[in-house]
C-alpha atoms as an extended CHARMM CRD file, in Angstrom:
* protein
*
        54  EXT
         1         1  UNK       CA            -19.7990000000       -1.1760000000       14.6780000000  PROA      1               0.0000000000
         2         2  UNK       CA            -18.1640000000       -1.7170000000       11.4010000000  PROA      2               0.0000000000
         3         3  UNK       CA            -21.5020000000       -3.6410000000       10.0530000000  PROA      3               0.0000000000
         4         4  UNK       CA            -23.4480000000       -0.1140000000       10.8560000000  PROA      4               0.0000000000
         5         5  UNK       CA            -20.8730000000        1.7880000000        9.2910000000  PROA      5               0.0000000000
         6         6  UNK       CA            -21.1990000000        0.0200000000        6.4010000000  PROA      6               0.0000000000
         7         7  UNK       CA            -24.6270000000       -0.0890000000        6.1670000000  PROA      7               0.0000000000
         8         8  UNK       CA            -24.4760000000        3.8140000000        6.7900000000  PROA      8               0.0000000000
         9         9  UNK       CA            -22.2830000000        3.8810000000        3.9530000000  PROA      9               0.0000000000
        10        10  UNK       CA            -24.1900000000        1.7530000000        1.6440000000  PROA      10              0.0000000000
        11        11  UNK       CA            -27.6820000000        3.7420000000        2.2940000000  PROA      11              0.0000000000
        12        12  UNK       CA            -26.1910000000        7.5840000000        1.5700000000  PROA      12              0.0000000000
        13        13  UNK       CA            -24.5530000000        5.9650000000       -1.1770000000  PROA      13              0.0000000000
        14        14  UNK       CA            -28.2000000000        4.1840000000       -2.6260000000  PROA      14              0.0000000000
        15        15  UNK       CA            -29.6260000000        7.3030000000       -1.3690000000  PROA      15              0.0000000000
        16        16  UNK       CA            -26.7770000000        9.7750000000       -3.1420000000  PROA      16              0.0000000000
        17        17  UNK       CA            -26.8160000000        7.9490000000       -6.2190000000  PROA      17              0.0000000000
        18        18  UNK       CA            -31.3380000000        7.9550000000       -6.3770000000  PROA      18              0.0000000000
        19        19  UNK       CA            -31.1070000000       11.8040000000       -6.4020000000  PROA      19              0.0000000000
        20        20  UNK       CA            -28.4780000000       12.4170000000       -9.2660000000  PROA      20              0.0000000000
        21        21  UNK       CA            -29.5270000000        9.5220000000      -11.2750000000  PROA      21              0.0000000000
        22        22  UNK       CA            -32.1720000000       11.9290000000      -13.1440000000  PROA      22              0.0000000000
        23        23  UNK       CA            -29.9080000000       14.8000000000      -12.7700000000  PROA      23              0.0000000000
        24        24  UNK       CA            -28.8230000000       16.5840000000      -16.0610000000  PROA      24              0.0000000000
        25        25  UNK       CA            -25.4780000000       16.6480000000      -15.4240000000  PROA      25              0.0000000000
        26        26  UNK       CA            -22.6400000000       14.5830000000      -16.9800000000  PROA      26              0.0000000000
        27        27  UNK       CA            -21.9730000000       11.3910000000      -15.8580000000  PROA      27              0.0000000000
        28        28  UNK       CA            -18.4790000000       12.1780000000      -14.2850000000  PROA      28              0.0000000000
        29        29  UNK       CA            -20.7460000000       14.9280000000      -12.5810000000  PROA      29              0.0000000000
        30        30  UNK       CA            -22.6070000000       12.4220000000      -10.9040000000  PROA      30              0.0000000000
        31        31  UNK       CA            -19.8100000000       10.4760000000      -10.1620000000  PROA      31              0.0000000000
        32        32  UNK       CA            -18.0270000000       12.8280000000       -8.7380000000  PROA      32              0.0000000000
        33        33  UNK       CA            -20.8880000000       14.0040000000       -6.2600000000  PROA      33              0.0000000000
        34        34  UNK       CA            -21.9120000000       10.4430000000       -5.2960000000  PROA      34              0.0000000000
        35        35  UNK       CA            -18.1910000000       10.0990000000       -4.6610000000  PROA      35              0.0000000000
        36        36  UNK       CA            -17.5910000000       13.6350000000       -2.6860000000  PROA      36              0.0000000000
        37        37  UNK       CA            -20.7540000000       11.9970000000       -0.7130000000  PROA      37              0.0000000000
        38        38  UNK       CA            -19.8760000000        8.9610000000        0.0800000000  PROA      38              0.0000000000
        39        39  UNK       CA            -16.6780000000       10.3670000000        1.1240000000  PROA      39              0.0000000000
        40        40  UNK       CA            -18.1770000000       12.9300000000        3.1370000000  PROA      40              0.0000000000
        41        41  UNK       CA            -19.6400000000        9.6990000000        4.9490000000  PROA      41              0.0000000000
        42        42  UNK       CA            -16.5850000000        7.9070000000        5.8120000000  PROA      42              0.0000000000
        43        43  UNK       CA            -14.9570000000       11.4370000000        7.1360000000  PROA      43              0.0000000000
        44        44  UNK       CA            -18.0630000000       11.6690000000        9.5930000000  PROA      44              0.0000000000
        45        45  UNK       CA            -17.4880000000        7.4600000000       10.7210000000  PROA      45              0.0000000000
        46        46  UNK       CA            -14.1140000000        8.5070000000       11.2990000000  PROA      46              0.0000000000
        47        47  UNK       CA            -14.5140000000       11.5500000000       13.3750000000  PROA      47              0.0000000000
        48        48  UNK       CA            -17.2910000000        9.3420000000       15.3130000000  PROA      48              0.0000000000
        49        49  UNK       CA            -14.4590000000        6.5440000000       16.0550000000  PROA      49              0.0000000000
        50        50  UNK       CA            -11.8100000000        9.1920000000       16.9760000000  PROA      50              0.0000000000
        51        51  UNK       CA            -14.6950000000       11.3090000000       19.4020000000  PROA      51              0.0000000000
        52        52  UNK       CA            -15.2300000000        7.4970000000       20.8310000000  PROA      52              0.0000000000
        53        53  UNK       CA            -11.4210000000        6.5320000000       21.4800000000  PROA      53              0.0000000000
        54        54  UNK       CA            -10.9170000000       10.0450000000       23.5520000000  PROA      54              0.0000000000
């Protein structure tokens, strides 16, 4: 489980970080959003663990 959550992670984050790479924003723009994604990510791996512990 915690190998597949990380490679969850890792792919939306490669993923997150291909689409604002070209983006015009500023770079703490993108940093922020590949950041509010990734966390987004680990909320969702957490809710999963939770949902399988009740």
């Amino acid at each position: 489980m915690t190998a597949a959550a990380a490679v969850y992670i890792a792919t939306l984050a490669l993923i997150g970080w291909l689409a604002v790479r070209r983006s015009h924003a500023k770079w703490w723009e993108r940093v922020l959003a590949l950041g509010i994604l990734v966390a987004l990510g680990l909320l969702v791996i957490a809710l999963q663990t939770v949902a399988k512990l009740v």
